[in-house]
C-alpha positions, -999 to +999 in steps of 0.1 A: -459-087-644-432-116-657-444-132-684-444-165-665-476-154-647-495-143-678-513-172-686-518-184-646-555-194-638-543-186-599-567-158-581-547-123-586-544-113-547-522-148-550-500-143-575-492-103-565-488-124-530-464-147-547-445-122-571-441-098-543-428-120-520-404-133-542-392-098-548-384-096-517-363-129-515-345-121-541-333-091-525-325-111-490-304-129-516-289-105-534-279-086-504-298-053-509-331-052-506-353-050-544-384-038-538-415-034-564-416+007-565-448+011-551-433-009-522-404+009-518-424+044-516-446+028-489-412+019-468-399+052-475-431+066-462-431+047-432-398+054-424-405+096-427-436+093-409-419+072-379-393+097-377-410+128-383-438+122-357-413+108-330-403+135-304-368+128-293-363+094-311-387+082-289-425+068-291-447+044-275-467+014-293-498-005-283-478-041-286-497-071-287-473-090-300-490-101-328-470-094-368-485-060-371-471-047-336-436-063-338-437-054-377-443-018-363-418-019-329-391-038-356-395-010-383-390+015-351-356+000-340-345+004-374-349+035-384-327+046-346-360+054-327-369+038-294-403+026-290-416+021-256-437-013-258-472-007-243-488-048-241-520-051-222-523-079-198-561-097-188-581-124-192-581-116-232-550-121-237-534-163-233-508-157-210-488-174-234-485-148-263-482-125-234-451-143-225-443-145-265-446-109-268-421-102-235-391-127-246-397-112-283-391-075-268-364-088-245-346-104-278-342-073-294-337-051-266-367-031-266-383-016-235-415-037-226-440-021-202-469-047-190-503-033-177-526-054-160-562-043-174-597-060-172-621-056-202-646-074-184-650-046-160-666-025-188-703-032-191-704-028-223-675-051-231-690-079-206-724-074-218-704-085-254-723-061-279-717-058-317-696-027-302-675-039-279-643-036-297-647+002-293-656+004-254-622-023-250-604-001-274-615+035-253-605+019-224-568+000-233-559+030-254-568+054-227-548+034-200-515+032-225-518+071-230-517+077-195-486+053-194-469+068-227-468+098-205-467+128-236-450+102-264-471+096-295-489+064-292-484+045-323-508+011-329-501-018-355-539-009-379-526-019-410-544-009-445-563-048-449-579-038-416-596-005-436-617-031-455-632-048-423-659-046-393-636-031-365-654-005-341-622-001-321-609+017-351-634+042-344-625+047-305-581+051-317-596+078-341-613+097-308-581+093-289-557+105-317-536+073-318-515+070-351-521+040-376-486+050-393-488+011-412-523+023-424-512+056-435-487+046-455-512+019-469-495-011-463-513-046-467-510-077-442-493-095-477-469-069-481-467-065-439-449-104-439-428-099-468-416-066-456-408-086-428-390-113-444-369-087-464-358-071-431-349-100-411-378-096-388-381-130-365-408-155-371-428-133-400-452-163-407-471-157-372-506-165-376-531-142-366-545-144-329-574-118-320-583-115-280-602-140-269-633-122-266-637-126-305-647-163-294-678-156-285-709-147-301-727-113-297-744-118-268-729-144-254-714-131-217-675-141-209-664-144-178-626-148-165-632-185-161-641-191-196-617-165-210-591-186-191-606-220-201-605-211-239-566-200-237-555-232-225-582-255-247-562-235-280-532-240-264-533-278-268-556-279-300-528-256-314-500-288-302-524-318-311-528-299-349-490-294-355-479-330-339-508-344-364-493-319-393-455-327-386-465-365-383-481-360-420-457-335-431-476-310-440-486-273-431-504-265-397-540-252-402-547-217-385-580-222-361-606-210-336-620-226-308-658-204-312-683-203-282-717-202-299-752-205-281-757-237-292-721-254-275-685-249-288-671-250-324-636-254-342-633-232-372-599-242-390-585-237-425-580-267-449-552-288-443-533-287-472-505-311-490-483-302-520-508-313-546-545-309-528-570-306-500-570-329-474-603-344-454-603-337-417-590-373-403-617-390-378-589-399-353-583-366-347-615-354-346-621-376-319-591-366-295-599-330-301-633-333-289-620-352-259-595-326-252-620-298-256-644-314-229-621-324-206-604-290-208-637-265-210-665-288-194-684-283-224-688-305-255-672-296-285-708-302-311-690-298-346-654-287-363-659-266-399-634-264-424-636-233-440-615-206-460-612-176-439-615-175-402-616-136-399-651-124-394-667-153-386-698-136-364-698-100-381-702-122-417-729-144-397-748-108-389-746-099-421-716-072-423-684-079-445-650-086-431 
């Protein structure tokens, strides 16, 4: 560790953050990549595994669109293999990053294969259990195998998502998908700086699970309210960045929660160069406009808090 960092009363998981993504910078500029070691063995793992588990140059991958999948699909292309892009189309999924995920494939000339599927068919994923990720998982997974026809199906589990409450895990494990991200133990950290260094588009993409992780256990979805929620964070997502440009400063990541007692924002601190800012009452107010007129419900509160990931496993009691 440079010296510089020694005395730093920062938490540890953000200076590694910050001294590995400067690495990586500093290779981008350099014109070679300079990679910390144990970084470089994980890309030179990754990049054996791909090949070595590919038949013919060619796979399939479960592509949500999301960092981990285009990290995955990107690292794919550049080793010469050619993923088939396997993206799951329903009332989960805002037709927007569906459209996001498309032009993205289209951009870099990958083969993009849409499959119209419906979670909520599942009783067990409309009934909205603590295990539905695993009946949604069985069933996507099972669908995308059928259309990999024979290729390995590859999916975007990196090794943060080890640490967490995810049942789905448990339902690729049954079907023999590959994690090769998780194998070769790479973090979401080192995930975006990996694809910085490579030249991967738009690496700061903020994490957007389905949007049947809105709702509380035990609270039923329906394709209305699926549908209603997609366009509600739509424009919550344009009023926060037109309020953040207009104060120039950095968009908070957020989720628009359906609880039994009405709906809730959950976003991360806004934050300017020198502190924490306090949510601004004008803004509070149009949200809550725009969320009723949008969803026909109220919206009863809006929480700052530090991490969004989680939220109703930590409520339960499990760690995520």
């Amino acid at each position: 560790m440079p010296e510089v960092f020694k005395d730093s009363q920062a938490c540890k998981q953000c200076v590694d953050e910050f001294y590995l993504f400067g690495c990586f910078l500093f290779g981008i500029f350099c014109g070679d990549l300079c990679l910390l070691p144990e970084i470089e063995n994980k890309k030179n793992f990754l990049q054996k595994q791909l090949l070595r588990l590919a038949m013919d140059k060619q796979c399939a991958i479960a592509f949500s669109g999301g960092l981990d999948s285009r990290f995955l699909a990107h690292m794919a292309k550049l080793v010469g293999l050619k993923p088939l892009l396997l993206h799951a189309q329903g009332p989960h999924v805002p037709p927007k990053e569906s459209l996001f995920a498309q032009q993205w494939a289209q951009e870099n000339r990958l083969c993009f294969v849409p499959l119209v599927i419906n979670p909520l068919k599942v009783p067990e994923v409309a009934a909205n259990g603590r295990h539905r990720c695993y009946h949604c998982k069985q069933l996507l997974f099972s669908q995308f195998l059928e259309q990999a026809h024979g290729l390995v199906l590859f999916d975007g589990t990196h090794a943060s998502d080890l640490h967490t409450y995810r049942p789905g895990m448990v339902a690729l494990k049954e079907l023999g998908i590959l994690s090769p991200l998780a194998d070769a133990g790479l973090t979401k950290a080192e995930i975006r700086s990996f694809a910085v260094a490579t030249g991967m588009s738009f690496p700061k993409q903020a994490a957007r699970p389905c949007l049947l992780t809105r709702f509380a256990y035990d609270l039923r979805p329906d394709v209305q309210s699926l549908e209603a929620l997609a366009v509600a964070e739509e424009q919550i997502e344009a009023a926060l960045q037109h309020w953040a440009q207009s104060k120039a400063i950095e968009m908070p990541d957020f989720r628009l929660r359906v609880l039994s007692g009405g709906l809730e924002l959950h976003l991360t601190p806004f934050k300017t160069q020198k502190t924490k800012m306090s949510f601004p009452n004008t803004l509070h107010r149009d949200l809550k406009i725009l969320v009723q007129a949008i969803t026909g419900k109220p919206l009863t509160s809006i929480h700052i808090m530090s991490c969004l990931s989680g939220f109703f496993d930590n409520k339960e009691g499990n760690s995520q």
